[in-house]
Each structure stands twice: as C-alpha cells, then as structure tokens.
ROTIZA-732817 format. One record per residue (C-alpha): residue number from 1; x, y, z. Coordinates in steps of 0.001 Angstrom, whole numbers, plus 500000, padded with zeros to 6 digits. Layout:
+-------+--------+--------+--------+
| numar |     xx |     yy |     zz |
+-------+--------+--------+--------+
|   NUM |      X |      Y |      Z |
...
+-------+--------+--------+--------+
***
This chain:
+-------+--------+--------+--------+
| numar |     xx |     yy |     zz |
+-------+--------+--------+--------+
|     1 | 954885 | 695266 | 602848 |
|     2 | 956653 | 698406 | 602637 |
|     3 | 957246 | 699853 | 599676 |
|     4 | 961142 | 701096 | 598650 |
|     5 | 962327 | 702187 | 595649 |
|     6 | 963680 | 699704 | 593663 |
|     7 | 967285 | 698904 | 593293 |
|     8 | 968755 | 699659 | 590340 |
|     9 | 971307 | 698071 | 588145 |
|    10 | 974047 | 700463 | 586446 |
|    11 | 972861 | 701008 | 583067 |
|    12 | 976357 | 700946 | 581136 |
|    13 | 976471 | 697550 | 579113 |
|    14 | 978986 | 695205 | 578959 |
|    15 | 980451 | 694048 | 575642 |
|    16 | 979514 | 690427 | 574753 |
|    17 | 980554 | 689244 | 570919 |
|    18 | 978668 | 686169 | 571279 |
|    19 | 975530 | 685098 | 570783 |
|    20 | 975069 | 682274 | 573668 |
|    21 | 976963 | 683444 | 577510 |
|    22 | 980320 | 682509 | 578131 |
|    23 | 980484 | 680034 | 580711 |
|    24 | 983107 | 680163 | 584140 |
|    25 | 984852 | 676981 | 583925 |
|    26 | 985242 | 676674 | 587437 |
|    27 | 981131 | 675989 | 587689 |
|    28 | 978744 | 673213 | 586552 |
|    29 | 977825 | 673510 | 582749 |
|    30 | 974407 | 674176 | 583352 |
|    31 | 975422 | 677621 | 585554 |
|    32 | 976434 | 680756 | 583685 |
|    33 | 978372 | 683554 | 585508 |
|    34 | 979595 | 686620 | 584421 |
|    35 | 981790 | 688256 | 587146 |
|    36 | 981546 | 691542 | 587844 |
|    37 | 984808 | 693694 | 587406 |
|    38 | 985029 | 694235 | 591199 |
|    39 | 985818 | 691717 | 593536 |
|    40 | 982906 | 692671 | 595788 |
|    41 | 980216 | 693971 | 593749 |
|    42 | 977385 | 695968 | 595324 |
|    43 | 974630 | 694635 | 592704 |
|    44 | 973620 | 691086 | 591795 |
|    45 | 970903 | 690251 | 588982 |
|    46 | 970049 | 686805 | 588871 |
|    47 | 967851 | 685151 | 585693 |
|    48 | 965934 | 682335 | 586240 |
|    49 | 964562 | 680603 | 582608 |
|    50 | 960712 | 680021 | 582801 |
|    51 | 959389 | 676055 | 581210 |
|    52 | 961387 | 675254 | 578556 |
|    53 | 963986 | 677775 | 577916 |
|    54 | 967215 | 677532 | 577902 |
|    55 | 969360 | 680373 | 579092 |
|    56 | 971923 | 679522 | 576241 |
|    57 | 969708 | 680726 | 573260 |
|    58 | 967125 | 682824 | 575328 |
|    59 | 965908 | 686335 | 573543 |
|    60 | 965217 | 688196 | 577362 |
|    61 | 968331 | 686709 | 578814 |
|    62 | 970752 | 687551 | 576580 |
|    63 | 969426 | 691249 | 576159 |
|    64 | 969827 | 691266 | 579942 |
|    65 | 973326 | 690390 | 579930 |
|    66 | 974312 | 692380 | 578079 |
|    67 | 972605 | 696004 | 579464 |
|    68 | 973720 | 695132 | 582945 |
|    69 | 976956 | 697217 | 584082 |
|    70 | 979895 | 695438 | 584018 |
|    71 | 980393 | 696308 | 587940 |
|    72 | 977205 | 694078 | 587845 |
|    73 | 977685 | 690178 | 588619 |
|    74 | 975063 | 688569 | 586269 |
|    75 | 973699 | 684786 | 587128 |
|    76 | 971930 | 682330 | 584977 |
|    77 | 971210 | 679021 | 584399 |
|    78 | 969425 | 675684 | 582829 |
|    79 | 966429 | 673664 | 584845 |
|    80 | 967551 | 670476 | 585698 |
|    81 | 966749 | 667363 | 582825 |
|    82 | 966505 | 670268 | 580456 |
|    83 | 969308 | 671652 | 577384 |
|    84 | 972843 | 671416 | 579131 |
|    85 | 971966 | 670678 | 582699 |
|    86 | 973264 | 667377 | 583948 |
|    87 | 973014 | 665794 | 580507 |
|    88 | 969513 | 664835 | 580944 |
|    89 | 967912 | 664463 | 576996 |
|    90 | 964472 | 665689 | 577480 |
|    91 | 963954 | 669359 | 576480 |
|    92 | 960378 | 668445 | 575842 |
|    93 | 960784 | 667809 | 571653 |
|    94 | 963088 | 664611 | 572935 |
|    95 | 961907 | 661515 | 574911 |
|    96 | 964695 | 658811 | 576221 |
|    97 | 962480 | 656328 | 576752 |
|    98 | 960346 | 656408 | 580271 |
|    99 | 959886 | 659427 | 581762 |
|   100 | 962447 | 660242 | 584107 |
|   101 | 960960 | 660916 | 587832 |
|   102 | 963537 | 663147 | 589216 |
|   103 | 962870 | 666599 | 587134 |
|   104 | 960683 | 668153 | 589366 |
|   105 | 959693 | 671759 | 590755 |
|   106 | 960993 | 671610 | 594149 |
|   107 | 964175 | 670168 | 592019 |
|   108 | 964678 | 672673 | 589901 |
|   109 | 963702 | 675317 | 593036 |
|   110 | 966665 | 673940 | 594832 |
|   111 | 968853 | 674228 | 591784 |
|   112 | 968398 | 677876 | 591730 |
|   113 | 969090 | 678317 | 595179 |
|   114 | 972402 | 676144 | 594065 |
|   115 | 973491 | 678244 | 591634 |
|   116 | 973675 | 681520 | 593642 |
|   117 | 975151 | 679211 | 596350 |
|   118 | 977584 | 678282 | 593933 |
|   119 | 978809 | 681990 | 592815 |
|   120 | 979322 | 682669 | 596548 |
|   121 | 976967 | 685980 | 596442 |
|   122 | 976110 | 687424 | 599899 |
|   123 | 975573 | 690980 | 600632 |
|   124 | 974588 | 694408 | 598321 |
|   125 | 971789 | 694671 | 596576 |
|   126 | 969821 | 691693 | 594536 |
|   127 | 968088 | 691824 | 591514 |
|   128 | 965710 | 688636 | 590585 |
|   129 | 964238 | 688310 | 587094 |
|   130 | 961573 | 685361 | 586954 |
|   131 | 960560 | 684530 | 583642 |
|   132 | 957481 | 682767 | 583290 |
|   133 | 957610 | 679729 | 585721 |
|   134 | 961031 | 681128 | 586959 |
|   135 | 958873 | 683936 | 589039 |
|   136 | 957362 | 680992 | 590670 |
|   137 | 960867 | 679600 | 591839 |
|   138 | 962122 | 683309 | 592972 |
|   139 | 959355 | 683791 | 594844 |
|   140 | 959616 | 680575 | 596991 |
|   141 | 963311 | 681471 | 597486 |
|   142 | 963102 | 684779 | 599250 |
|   143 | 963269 | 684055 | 602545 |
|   144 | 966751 | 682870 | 601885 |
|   145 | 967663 | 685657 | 599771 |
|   146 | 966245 | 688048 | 602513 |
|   147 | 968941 | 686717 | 604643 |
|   148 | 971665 | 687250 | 602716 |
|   149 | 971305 | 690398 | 600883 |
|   150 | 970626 | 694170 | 602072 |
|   151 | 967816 | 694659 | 599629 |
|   152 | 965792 | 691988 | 597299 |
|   153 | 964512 | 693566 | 593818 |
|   154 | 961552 | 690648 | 592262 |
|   155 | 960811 | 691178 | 588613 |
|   156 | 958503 | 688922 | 587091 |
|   157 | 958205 | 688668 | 583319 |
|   158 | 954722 | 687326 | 582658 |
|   159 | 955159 | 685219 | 585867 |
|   160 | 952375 | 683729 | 587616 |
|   161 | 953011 | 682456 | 591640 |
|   162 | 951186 | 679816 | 592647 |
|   163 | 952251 | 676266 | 591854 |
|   164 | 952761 | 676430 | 587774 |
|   165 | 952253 | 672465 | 587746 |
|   166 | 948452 | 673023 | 588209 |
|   167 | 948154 | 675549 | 585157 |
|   168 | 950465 | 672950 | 582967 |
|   169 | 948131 | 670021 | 583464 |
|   170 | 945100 | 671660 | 582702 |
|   171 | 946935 | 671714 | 579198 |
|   172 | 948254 | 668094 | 579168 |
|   173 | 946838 | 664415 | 578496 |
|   174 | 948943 | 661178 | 580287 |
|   175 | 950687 | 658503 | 578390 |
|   176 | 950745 | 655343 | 579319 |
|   177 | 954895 | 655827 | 580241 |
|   178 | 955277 | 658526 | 582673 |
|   179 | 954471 | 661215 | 579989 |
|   180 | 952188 | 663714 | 578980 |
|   181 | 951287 | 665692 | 576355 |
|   182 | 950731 | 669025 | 576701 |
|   183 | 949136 | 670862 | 573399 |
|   184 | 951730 | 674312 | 572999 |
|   185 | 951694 | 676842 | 570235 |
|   186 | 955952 | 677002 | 571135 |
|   187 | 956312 | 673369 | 569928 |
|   188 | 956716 | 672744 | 566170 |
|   189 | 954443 | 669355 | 566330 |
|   190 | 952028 | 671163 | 568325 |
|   191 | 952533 | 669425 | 571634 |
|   192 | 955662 | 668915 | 573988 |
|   193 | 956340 | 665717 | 576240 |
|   194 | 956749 | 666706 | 579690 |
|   195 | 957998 | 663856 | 582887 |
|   196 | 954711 | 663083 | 584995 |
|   197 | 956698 | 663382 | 588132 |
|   198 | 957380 | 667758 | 586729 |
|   199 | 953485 | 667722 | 586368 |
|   200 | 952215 | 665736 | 589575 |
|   201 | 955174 | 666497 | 592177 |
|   202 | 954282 | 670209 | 592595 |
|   203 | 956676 | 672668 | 595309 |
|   204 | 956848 | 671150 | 598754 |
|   205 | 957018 | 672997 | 601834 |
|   206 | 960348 | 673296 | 603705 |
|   207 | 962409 | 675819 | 605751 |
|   208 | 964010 | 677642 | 603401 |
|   209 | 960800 | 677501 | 600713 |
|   210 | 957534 | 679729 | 601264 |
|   211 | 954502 | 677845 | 600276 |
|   212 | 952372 | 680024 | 598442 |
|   213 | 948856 | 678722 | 598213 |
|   214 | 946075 | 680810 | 598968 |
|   215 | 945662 | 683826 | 601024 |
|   216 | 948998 | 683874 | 602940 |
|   217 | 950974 | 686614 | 605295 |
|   218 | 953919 | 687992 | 603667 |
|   219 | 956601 | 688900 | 606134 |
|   220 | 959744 | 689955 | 604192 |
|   221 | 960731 | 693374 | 603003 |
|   222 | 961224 | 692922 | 599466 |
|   223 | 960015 | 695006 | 595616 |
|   224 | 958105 | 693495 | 593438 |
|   225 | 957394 | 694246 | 589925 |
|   226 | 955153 | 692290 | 587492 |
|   227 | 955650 | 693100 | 584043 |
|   228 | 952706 | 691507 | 582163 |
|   229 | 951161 | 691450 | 578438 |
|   230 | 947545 | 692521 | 578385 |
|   231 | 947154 | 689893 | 575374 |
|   232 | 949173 | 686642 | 577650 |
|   233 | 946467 | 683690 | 576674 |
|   234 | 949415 | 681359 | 578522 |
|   235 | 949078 | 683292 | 582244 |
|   236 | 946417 | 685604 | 581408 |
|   237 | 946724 | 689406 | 583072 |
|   238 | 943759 | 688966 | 585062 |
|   239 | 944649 | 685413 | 586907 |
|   240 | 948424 | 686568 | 587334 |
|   241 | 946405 | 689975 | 589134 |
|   242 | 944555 | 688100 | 591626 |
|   243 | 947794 | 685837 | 592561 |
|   244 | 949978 | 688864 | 593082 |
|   245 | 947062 | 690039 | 595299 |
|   246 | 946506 | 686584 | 597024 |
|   247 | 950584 | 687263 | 597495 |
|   248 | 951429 | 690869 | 598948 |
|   249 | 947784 | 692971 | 597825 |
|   250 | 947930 | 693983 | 594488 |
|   251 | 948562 | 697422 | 595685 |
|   252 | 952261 | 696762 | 597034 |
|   253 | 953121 | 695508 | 593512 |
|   254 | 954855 | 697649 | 590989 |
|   255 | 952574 | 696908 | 587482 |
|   256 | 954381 | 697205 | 584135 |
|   257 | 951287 | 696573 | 581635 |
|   258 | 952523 | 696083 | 578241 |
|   259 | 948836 | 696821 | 576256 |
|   260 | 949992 | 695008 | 573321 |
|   261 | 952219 | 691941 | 574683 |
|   262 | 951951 | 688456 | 574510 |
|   263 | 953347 | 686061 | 576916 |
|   264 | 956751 | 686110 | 575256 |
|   265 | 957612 | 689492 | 575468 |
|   266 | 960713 | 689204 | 573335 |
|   267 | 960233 | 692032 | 570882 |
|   268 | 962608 | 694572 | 570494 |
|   269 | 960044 | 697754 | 572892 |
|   270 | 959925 | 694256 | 575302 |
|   271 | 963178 | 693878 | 576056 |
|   272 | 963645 | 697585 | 576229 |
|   273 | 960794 | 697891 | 578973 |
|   274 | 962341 | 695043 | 580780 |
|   275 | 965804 | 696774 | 580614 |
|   276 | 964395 | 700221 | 582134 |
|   277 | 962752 | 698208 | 584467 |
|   278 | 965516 | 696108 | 585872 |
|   279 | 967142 | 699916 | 585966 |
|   280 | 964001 | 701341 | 587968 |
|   281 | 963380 | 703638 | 585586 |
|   282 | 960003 | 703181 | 583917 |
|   283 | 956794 | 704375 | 584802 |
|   284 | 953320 | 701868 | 585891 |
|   285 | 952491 | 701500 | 582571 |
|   286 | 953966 | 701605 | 578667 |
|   287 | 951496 | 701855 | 575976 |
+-------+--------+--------+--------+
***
C-alpha cells in the first residue's frame, strides 16, 4: 500500500449545547447526521460505535462531534438490536425473553454501509473512526468506500480486524436459550447477555465485504491509523500488532501508542490524541 498523508478534518468546532447528538428527522432513529454547512462538503467523518455503545451517550463520539469543522458532515449511529436502533430491547443488561437470531455481524456491517447510503455521501475526502469492534466493520467496508470517495482516512481506536466474534466467545459461557454470558469489567453485574446468533454467525464473505482472515492481499489505496493503549487487556497491543500486519504489514500503518491507555481511551489527553489524529496532526507516538 502506498502511503499518503492523511486527510485531515478542519479543526474549527462546531457548537453543540447538548449532551446526546441531535438527530435529522428525515433519517431512521438509530442514524445521527449532522450536515455540514455546505451543500457539497469536501470532508466526511463517519463513527462507527464498537460492542455495546451507543452513539447517544458515547465519551469518544461526542468529543468528535463536536471538534469536527462545521464544513464537516459528521455520521453516526446505533448497531442493530442495540439502544435506539429498531426498538430491539437487548443492550446486553436487558433480555426479552429468547435470544433474538437476527443481531448479527454481517447485520450490523450492512447497517453501516446503510447509514452512509442513507446520508447520500459520495465524493471528497472520508474519514472512518472504528471504535473497538467498529474498526472491524470499517475495514470490511472499504472496497465500497474506495469507490465512492477520492481518498479513504481508517482510524481505529483500540480496534482489532479479524472477526471480533472469535475474541468475544473466548469470554462467554451458553445458556440454555440462545444466550451467553460473557464475564465484562463494563457490566455492573459482572457479565452481559449477548444473542448466540452475534457470537456464532461471524462476517460472511460477499462482493461488497473483504474477508479478512489470515494472510490476505490488500489492494486498495487507503491510510490507516491504529491508535492503541499499551495497557488494552480487552484487544491487547501486541495481538491488534500482528492483525494490522496480517492486514497491510505493520509498516504501512500509522501507530498512535498511548503508553498509559486502557482499552477505553476516554480520558480527557485520549480524546485529545484522537482529535489531533482525526486532524493528521500528531506524531507516531504520545507518551
């Protein structure tokens, strides 16, 4: 892969008096759009929740929505079966009964690809933060994105690439309806429930989707930067290393090692690193 400098986002932040994102009317519920102030901006920056987060209350989303430039159209949104999307009640604390069998990865993959579908965004420049299991997703999506935009900017925020439903199980025990439990340090009883369908249904290969399972050729022209905690016990540095080497070679991918993060990364020098590097302006490594 070549490498390009990455493109950056204007750094002049928008105002936003709330505390969750407004929503556009005119979209599904679980989608959250803020328009840019032109009618054909140049730079997109998409956010795509990792397991379990909801792009309503999240620390890293919010902080990005607000530093982007308002000339900047800024795209979120909520997994499918999880907080507002679709109406669904499991958000892994909440269990309606059996476990529903449509909440999947190649689901909620497709729902991504939906959203920016939805917004209409073609053309200029596209910025893709992955957060967590959301690096997964943007990474299977960018042969379409490829396509459609001039240049393709992947950020991943303690993101691992290969299927996340492997790493999950290794956590989890099955019920005897459609559930498991998987033992989390997030969840206030210790444990979340999560659909057996999320856990055993993994991505599936398809022609818009690049199946990333071991050593693979990576064709498309596109920046990648992994910013990682050193002290991330839920994707440890070292395993999310070798995947971004199984992926492009280690040495096409921009590192931002954060010595002292966790997995979270939501402290206020986090979100700060994140910003400058969503801007393209921070160095290989912050201390």
């Amino acid at each position: 892969m070549t490498a390009r400098a990455a493109p950056a986002v204007s750094s002049a932040s928008r105002a936003l008096s709330t505390t969750t994102l407004p929503t556009t009317t005119s979209l599904p519920a679980h989608i959250w759009h803020i328009p840019a102030t032109s009618p054909s901006p140049s730079h997109h920056l998409l956010v795509i929740p990792g397991f379990l987060t909801s792009s309503r209350t999240s620390t890293k989303i919010m902080h990005l929505a607000r530093s982007a430039h308002p000339s900047t159209s800024f795209l979120t949104l909520d997994h499918y079966g999880t907080f507002a999307h679709h109406g669904h009640l499991w958000s892994g604390t909440r269990r309606p009964g059996r476990a529903p069998t449509d909440i999947t990865l190649h689901r909620w993959t497709h729902d991504v690809a939906s959203a920016v579908d939805a917004v209409g965004w073609e053309g200029g420049d596209l910025t893709v933060v992955g957060i967590s299991l959301g690096f997964a997703l943007a990474t299977r999506l960018v042969p379409r994105w490829t396509e459609r935009f001039d240049r393709v900017h992947l950020v991943g925020v303690g993101g691992a690439v290969v299927d996340p439903s492997r790493s999950l199980r290794a956590k989890c025990a099955p019920t005897a309806d459609g559930w498991y439990r998987m033992r989390s340090k997030y969840a206030e009883s210790g444990e979340f429930a999560v659909p057996a369908a999320f856990l055993e249904n993994g991505p599936r290969e398809g022609a818009e989707f690049y199946p990333i399972e071991g050593r693979v050729e990576w064709p498309w022209n596109v920046d990648v930067t992994c910013v990682h905690g050193v002290r991330d016990v839920d994707v440890p540095f070292e395993r999310a290393e070798m995947e971004w080497d199984t992926v492009w070679g280690v040495e096409s991918v921009r590192v931002v090692k954060v010595e002292d993060g966790d997995h979270q990364l939501s402290r206020e020098q986090d979100l700060e690193v994140l910003e400058k590097v969503v801007l393209g302006a921070v160095g290989e490594e912050v201390k």
